[in-house]
N, C-alpha and C positions, 0 to 999 in steps of 0.2 A: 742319539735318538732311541738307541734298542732299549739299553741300559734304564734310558728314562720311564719306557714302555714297561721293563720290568719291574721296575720300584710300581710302576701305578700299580701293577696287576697285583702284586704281594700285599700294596696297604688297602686297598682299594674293597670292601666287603663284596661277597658274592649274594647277587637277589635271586632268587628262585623265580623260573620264569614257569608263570600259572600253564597247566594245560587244557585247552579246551577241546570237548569231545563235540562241536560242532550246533552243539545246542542251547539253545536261549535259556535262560532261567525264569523263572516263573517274577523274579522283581521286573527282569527287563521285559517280558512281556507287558505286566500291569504298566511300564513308564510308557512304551508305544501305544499302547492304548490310550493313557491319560492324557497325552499332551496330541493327541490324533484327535480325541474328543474335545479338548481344549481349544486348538487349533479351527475344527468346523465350530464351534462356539462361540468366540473370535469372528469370526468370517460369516456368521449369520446376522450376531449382533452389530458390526460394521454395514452392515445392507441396510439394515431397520434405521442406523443413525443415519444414513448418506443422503436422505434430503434435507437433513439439519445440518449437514455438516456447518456450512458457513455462516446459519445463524450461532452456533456453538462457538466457531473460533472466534466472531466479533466479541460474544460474551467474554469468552478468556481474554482476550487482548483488554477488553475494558474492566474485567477484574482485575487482571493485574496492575494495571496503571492506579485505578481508585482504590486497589485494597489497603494503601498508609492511611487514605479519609479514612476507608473502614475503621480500621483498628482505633485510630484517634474520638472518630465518634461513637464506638464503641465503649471507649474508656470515660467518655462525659457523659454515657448513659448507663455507668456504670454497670458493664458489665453484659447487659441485654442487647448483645448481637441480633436476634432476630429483628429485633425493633431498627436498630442500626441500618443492617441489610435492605430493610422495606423503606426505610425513609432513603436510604442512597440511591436506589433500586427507582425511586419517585423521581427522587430530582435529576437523573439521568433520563426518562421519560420525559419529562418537561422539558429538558435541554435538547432532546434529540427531534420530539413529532412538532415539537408548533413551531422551530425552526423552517424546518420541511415542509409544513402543510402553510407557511405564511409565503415562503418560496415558489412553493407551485403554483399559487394565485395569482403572487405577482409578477411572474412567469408570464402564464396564462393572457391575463389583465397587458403586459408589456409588449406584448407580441404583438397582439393588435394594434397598442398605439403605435409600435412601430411601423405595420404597414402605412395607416394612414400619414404618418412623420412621411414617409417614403415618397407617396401620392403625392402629398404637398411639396414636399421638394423638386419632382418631376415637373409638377403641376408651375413650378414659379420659373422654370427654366435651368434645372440643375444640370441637366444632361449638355445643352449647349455650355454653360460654365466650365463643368468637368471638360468638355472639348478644349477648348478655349485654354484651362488652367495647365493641361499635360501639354499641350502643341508648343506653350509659352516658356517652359523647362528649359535650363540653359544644358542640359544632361540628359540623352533619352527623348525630348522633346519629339522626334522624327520617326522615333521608334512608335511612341504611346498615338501618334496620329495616323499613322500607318496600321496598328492595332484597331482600331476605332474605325475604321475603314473597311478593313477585313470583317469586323463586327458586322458592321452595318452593311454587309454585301451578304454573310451569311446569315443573320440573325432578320432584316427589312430593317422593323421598326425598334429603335433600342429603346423608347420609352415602354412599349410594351414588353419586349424582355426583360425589363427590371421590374416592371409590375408586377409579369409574372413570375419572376424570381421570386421579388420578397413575398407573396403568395404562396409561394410556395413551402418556403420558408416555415413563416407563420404558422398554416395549416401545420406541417410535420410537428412542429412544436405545440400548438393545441392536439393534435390526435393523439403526440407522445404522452401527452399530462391526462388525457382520457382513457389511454391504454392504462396508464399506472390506479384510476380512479377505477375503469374496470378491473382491475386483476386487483383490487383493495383485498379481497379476501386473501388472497397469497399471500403480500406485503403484510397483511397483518401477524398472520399466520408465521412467518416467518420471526414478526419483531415480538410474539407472544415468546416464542421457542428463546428466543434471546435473552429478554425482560426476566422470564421462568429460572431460566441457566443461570443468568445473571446473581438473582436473588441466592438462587441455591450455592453458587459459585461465595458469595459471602458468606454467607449461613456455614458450611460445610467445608471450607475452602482449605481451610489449614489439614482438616485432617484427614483429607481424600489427597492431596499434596503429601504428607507423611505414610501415607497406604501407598501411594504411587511410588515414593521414593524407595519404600522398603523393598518393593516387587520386583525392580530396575537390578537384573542377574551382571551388574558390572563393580568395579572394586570402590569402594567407599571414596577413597580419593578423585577415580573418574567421574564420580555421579558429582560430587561436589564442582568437581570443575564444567562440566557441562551446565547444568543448572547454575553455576550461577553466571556464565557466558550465556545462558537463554534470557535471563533475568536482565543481562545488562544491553542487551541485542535490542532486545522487545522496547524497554524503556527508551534507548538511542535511537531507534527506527523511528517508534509511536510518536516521543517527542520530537525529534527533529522534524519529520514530516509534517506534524500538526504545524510547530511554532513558525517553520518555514512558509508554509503556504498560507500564513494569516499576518503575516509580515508582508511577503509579498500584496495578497489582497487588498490591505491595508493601504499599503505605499501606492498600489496602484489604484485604487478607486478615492485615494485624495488626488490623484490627478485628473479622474472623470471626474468627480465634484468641480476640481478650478477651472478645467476648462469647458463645464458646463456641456459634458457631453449627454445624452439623454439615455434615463433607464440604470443611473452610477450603481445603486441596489443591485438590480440583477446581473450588473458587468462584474460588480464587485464578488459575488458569491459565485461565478462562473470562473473569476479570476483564481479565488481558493480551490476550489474543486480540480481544476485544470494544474494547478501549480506542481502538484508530484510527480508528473508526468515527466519522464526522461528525454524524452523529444518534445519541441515544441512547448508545453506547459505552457508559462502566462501569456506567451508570446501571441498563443492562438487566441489572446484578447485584444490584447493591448495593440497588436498590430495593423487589426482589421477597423482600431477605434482611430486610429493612427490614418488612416487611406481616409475613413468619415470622414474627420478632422479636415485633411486634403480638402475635399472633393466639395465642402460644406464651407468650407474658408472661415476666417483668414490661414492662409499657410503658416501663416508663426507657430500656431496651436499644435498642428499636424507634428512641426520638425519638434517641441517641444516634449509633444507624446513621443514622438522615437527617442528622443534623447533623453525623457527619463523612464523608459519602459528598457533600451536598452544598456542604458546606465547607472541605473538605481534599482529596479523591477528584477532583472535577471542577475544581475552583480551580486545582490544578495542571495539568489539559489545558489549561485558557485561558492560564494563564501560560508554560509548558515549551515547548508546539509552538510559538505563534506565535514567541517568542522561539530557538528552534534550527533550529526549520523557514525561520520569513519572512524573519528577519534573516538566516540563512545561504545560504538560496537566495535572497534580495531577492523573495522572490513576496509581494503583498498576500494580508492575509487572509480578503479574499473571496473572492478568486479561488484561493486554497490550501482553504479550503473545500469550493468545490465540483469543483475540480477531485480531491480525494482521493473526494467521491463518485460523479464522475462518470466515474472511471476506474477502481473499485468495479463498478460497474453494467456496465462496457465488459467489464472485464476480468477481473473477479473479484478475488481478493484480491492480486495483483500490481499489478492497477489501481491500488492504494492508492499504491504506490510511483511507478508511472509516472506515472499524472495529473500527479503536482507534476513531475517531469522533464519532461513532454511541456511544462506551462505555464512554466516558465523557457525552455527553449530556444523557446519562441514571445517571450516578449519580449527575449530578447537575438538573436533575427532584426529583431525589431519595432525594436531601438536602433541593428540595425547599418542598417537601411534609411535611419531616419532620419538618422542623424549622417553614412552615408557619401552615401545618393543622394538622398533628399530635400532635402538640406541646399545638394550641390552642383547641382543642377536651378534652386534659386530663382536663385541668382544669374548662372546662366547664361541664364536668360529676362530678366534685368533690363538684362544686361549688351547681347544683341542690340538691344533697344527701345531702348535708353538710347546705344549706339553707346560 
């Protein structure tokens, strides 16, 4: 071991160790300075975007998914991107507000004939059926009339509590769709900031993507492997989340169509929106269309809605996401899980999307640690002790 220490030392060059008389030099002052300024510059302009924010990241999320249209339509308009941009920029406008605004109406419009559906049912003797129907249960039967008891001991009358339920109801749902009609200027406001981005995000997109890339202080290989694990996250979340929950919707509002449940439209668009939901999702549809079914007879229909809501409806969220989401982004399913609710909860309904982005780019940081510096660390400590 000596011996070997002396070979080092003899072949080994000597470096002169600089001396410092305790004072800054006049470059490292100007760098504290500049990146101090840069820093509050940063952090001013982050204030001024932070009530855009989340109209900004929708844009990004829907520029990247449509920028192959872009470039395609770009190339059969030969050339004339700007034109490109503003015609994609349109049809994504068209495809997003009369969606929504045909929604809201029949929303609106549905609620009401719900209650009156409600009345009329009350009105014909549903509530004595529904008694009748749960007492005659060859399962529970003793339970659900014992329920129904306890009801009617604390509630009086239950035709009037179900009045004033779906009353209840209904309103919430009209004052929500008047809340959204008042606050129209925000909403706008927000979908202008989008639309804006959006446009510019085509227009500009490649080469503000190329300025970003150049400015990125990490080595040429890691930028490449991150970016293009952002790239493949983004497209596996976006796509599976979409294609998932219009599948579902789908599947399940042809079974409100067959079994001529009332309102299939607005169950159906309740059923997609619901669907990326980690708890619960379609279920908080199809379930309570399921009890209707019950309570409105014939029972065939009801067991029907459970048996294909629970075995066709949700069978394919377990198969569709994990299989477009996990495989395409590589994130495990546990951690795809809770990362779509826990960036639900962070973020609201973008959360959905980001969570699984934020969780892939944490383990393609987590592979690049390990395979570039962890990896090279072991054997650099082996190599010292070992001579």
């Amino acid at each position: 071991m000596t011996r070997c220490s002396g070979l080092h030392k003899r072949n080994s060059p000597v470096t002169p160790i600089p001396r410092h008389d305790g004072r800054m030099t006049r470059q490292q002052l100007f760098s504290i300075a500049f990146f101090a300024v840069l820093v509050l510059l940063l952090y001013q302009i982050g204030l001024m975007f932070r009530p855009f924010l989340f109209p900004i990241l929708w844009a990004i999320i829907l520029a990247h998914l449509t920028f192959p249209i872009h470039a395609r339509l770009s190339s059969w308009l030969r050339g004339r991107e700007t034109l490109s941009a503003a015609l994609l920029t349109l049809a994504i406008i068209a495809l997003v507000v009369v969606p929504l605004l045909l929604l809201g109406v029949m929303l609106v419009k549905e609620a009401r004939g719900a209650e009156q559906a409600v009345r009329g049912w009350i009105a014909s003797g549903g509530i004595e059926r529904l008694r009748d129907q749960l007492a005659r249960l060859p399962i529970g039967g003793d339970l659900f009339r014992d329920a129904i008891r306890q009801a009617e001991t604390k509630q009086g009358n239950l035709e009037s509590f179900f009045l004033s339920s779906v009353r209840t109801v209904s309103e919430f749902l009209v004052n929500e769709v008047s809340d959204l009609i008042r606050n129209v200027f925000l909403l706008v406001a927000d979908f202008l900031v989008m639309v804006v981005t959006l446009f510019f995000f085509f227009k500009d997109g490649r080469r503000w993507l190329s300025s970003a890339y150049e400015l990125i202080p990490l080595d040429a290989a890691h930028k490449r492997k991150i970016f293009l694990r952002l790239d493949q996250t983004v497209r596996a979340v976006v796509k599976g989340l979409l294609l998932t929950a219009i599948a579902q919707g789908l599947l399940a509002g042809s079974a409100y169509w067959a079994l001529n449940v009332p309102f299939p439209v607005v169950l159906t668009a309740l059923t997609m929106l619901l669907a990326p939901l980690p708890f619960g999702g379609t279920a908080l549809v199809w379930v309570p269309v399921a009890l209707y079914l019950f309570w409105v007879g014939p029972v065939g229909k009801a067991l029907v809605m459970l048996a294909w809501g629970a075995g066709v409806v949700t069978m394919v969220d377990n198969i569709l996401k994990p299989v477009l989401i996990g495989q395409g982004a590589q994130i495990p399913v546990f951690l795809l899980m809770f990362s779509v609710l826990g960036g639900l909860a962070l973020y609201g309904v973008i959360g959905i999307f980001l969570g699984p982005i934020l969780a892939g780019l944490l383990i393609t940081t987590l592979q690049i640690y390990r395979e570039e510096y962890y990896s090279q660390d072991a054997p650099a400590s082996a190599s010292e002790t070992g001579c």
